[in-house]
Structure formats: structure tokens, C-alpha cells
N, C-alpha and C positions, 0 to 999 in steps of 0.2 A: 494112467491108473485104470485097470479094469471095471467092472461096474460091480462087482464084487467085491472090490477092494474098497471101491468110493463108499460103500453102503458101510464098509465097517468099520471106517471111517470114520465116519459120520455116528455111528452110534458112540463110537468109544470118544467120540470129541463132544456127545453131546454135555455130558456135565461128568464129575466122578463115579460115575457108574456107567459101565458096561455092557454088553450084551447078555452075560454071563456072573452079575455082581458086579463089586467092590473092585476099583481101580486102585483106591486109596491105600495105605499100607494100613491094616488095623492098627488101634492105639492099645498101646503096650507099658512101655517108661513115660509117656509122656500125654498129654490132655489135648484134644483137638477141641477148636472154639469155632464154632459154625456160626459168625458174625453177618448181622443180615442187616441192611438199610432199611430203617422204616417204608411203609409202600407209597407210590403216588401221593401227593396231598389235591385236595380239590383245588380251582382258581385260584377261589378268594384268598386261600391261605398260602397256596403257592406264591401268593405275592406279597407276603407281610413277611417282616421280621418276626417268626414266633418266635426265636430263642426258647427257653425253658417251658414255653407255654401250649397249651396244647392248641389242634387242629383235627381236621375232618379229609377223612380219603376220599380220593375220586373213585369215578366206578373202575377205572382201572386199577386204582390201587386194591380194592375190595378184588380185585381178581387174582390180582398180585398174591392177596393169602393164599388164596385157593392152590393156586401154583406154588406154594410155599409148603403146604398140606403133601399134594404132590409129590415132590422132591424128598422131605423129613421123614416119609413114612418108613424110608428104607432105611434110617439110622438108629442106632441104639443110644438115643438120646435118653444119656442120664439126668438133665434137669434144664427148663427155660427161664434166661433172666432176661430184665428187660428193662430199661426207663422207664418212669412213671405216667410217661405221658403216656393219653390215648393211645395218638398216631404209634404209637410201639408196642403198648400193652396191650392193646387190644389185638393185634396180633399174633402178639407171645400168646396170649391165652388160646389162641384157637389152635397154636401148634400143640399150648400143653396139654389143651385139653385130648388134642387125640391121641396120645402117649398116653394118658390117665394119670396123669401130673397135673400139679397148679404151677402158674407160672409166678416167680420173685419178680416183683418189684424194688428196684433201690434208687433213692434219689442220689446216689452218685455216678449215676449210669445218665442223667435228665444233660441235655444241653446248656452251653451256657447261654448263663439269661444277658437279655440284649438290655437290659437297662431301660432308659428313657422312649428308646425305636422298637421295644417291645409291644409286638401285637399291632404296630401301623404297618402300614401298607410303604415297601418301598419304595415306590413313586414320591410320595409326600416325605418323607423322611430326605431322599436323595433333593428335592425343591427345595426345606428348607436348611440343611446342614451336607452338603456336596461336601465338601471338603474334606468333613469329620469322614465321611462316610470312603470318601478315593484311600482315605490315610488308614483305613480299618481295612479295607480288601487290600491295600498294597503291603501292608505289614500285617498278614494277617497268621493269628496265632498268637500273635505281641500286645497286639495290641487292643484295645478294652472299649465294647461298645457304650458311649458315657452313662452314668449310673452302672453300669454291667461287670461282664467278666470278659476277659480273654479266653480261648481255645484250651491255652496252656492250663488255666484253672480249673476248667471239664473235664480233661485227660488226664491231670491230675489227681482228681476224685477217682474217674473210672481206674487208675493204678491202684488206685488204695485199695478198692474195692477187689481189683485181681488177685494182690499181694496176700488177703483176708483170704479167699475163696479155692485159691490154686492148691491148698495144703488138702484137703478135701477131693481132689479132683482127676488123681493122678490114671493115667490107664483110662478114664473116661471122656465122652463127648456131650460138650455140652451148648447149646445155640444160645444168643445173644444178640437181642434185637434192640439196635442203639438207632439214634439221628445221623445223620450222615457225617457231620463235623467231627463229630466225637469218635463214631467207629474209626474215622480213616488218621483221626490224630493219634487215637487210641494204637492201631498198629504201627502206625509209623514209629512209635517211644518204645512198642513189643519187638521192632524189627534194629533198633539203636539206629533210628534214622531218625534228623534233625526234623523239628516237628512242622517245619517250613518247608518239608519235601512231603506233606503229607497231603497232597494237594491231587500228588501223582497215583495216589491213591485209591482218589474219588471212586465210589460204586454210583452204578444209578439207581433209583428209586426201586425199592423191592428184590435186589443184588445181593448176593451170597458169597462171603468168601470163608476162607478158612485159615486159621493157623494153627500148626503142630506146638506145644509148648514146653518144652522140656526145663528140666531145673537149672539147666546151666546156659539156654539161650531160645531162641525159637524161630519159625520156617514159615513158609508162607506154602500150605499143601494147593490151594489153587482159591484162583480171584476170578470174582464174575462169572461163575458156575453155568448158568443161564447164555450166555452170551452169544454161543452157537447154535442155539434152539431154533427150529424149522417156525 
């Protein structure tokens, strides 16, 4: 490869956009969802079970917006929704706000709640209930942190919430800043993949993907946006 070639390369791999614009097809028949992973969380939260509850970013997650800013400015984002929590909403809002939008909140978009291991630290949780706990990540999606919900119950709500929203939305784009469980369950049920393969999914922290959505199925326009970033 020339060194000409490397270079253009490289810009047109950097994310959906080109040296030149729009890589993406514009949306036309169908709604594109610019789903984005909540940013970094700090330690201490990094290491609990929040489930449904909120937390605090790190400073890399707080940069993570910034680059989120970055990225959005170039779409014609018709509206930001986002789970209620902090760690979400507070970054929906900074996207809305520079659109000159407010960002929706809906508690059907919220994670699900871990029940009893809600808000402790997995250390302690994992010392005193190991079992409960191999039997929740090995069948996970199925199975229900006690007191809680399962995956299936989250993703569940985030449908409803779609099924509501999508009549509204045709021909537009619109972002959607979920937890991670939920976005990557969430596309797995958009994409009619078993919600046990939705693992395969995972974005990391502060991650962008998208999907096309049309009325009779949907497409995955590109996952982890970011990923070849210098």
C-alpha cells in the first residue's frame, strides 16, 4: 500500500465519516439509532453491582463525552433518549444540549435492578453468595439477580419503549445512551438474535454503534465507531 493510500485509509476507517462527509447511506425508509454505552464509571463503582442505580464517571469517562460531542456534531440528530440514570443522562444531556434539544429520559431504558447485590461491591457479594453469583454470569440473561430482574426483563421494557417510539421516527436519527447490558441485549432481540448471544455484542465503555431500522427488520450500519481511532 502506498503511503497515500495508507492515509486514506485510515481516515475513511476512522469512524462513518470520511474525508469528504458521510460514508453512511442517509436515512430515507428507515430510522437509524446511534446507541452509545454509558462512559467509564469511576473505581469505586466500577466495582459494585449498580444495576438500576446510579454512579459516578471517571475522568476518562468525562472525556469520553467530550469525544461523544466530537463525533454527534456531524449528524442530524432528531432527538436524545437515555436511561434515567446519571451515568447516562448526564451525558445524553450534553449531547442534547448541543443540538439545542433536551434530552428524554424513560425508566424503560434504566438497567435491570440487581436486587439484594444492588450497590455492593463485588468482592463481598462474590465472598458471600459465589454460587448464586457463577449461576447469574453463567446463565446470564435467564437468570435473576435475587430480589432483581433478569437481562430478559430490561430488554424487555427497552422493546416496549421502541415499539411506542419507532411510529414517530421514520426517515430520522436518533442517539440513545443505554448501560451496557441493556444496549447489547437490546440489539441482539433488534437483530432476532438469541439474547444469550448478546454478549458478542459488548461495546466498551463510552462505544457507539448503530443500527438501520426499518419496518420489516433491521441492520447493524456499524459497531464501535471509535475503535480505529489514532
Amino acid at each position: 500500500m502506498t503511503e497515500v493510500g495508507r492515509r486514506r485509509w485510515i481516515v475513511a476507517s476512522r469512524w462513518p465519516f470520511g474525508e469528504h462527509g458521510r460514508v453512511l447511506p442517509e436515512t430515507t425508509d428507515f430510522c437509524r439509532l446511534w446507541l452509545c454505552r454509558h462512559p467509564e464509571l469511576d473505581a469505586v463503582h466500577a466495582s459494585m453491582a449498580i444495576g438500576d442505580g446510579p454512579a459516578e464517571l471517571s475522568r476518562r469517562g468525562r472525556a469520553q463525552v467530550l469525544r461523544w460531542l466530537e463525533i454527534c456534531k456531524a449528524l442530524p440528530v432528531e432527538a436524545v433518549h437515555s436511561s434515567p440514570q446519571p451515568q447516562c443522562l448526564g451525558p445524553a444531556r450534553a449531547l442534547a444540549e448541543a443540538q439545542q434539544k433536551e434530552a428524554v429520559a424513560d425508566p424503560r431504558l434504566r438497567d435491570q435492578n440487581m436486587g439484594r447485590w444492588q450497590g455492593r461491591g463485588w468482592n463481598d457479594v462474590m465472598r458471600e453468595e459465589d454460587g448464586a453469583v457463577r449461576t447469574f454470569f453463567s446463565e446470564f440473561g435467564d437468570c435473576k439477580a435475587p430480589g432483581g430482574e433478569n437481562l430478559g426483563d430490561a430488554v424487555e421494557r427497552a422493546l416496549q419503549w421502541w415499539a411506542e417510539t419507532m411510529p414517530k421516527v421514520l426517515g430520522k436519527e436518533l442517539v440513545v445512551v443505554l448501560p451496557g447490558s441493556v444496549l447489547s441485549g437490546f440489539t441482539a432481540a433488534m437483530l432476532g438474535m438469541r439474547l444469550s448471544r448478546c454478549l458478542s455484542l459488548n461495546l466498551p465503555h463510552g462505544g457507539i454503534g448503530a443500527l438501520d431500522v426499518f419496518q420489516n427488520g433491521c441492520r447493524m450500519a456499524t459497531w464501535n465507531v471509535d475503535a480505529l481511532r489514532e
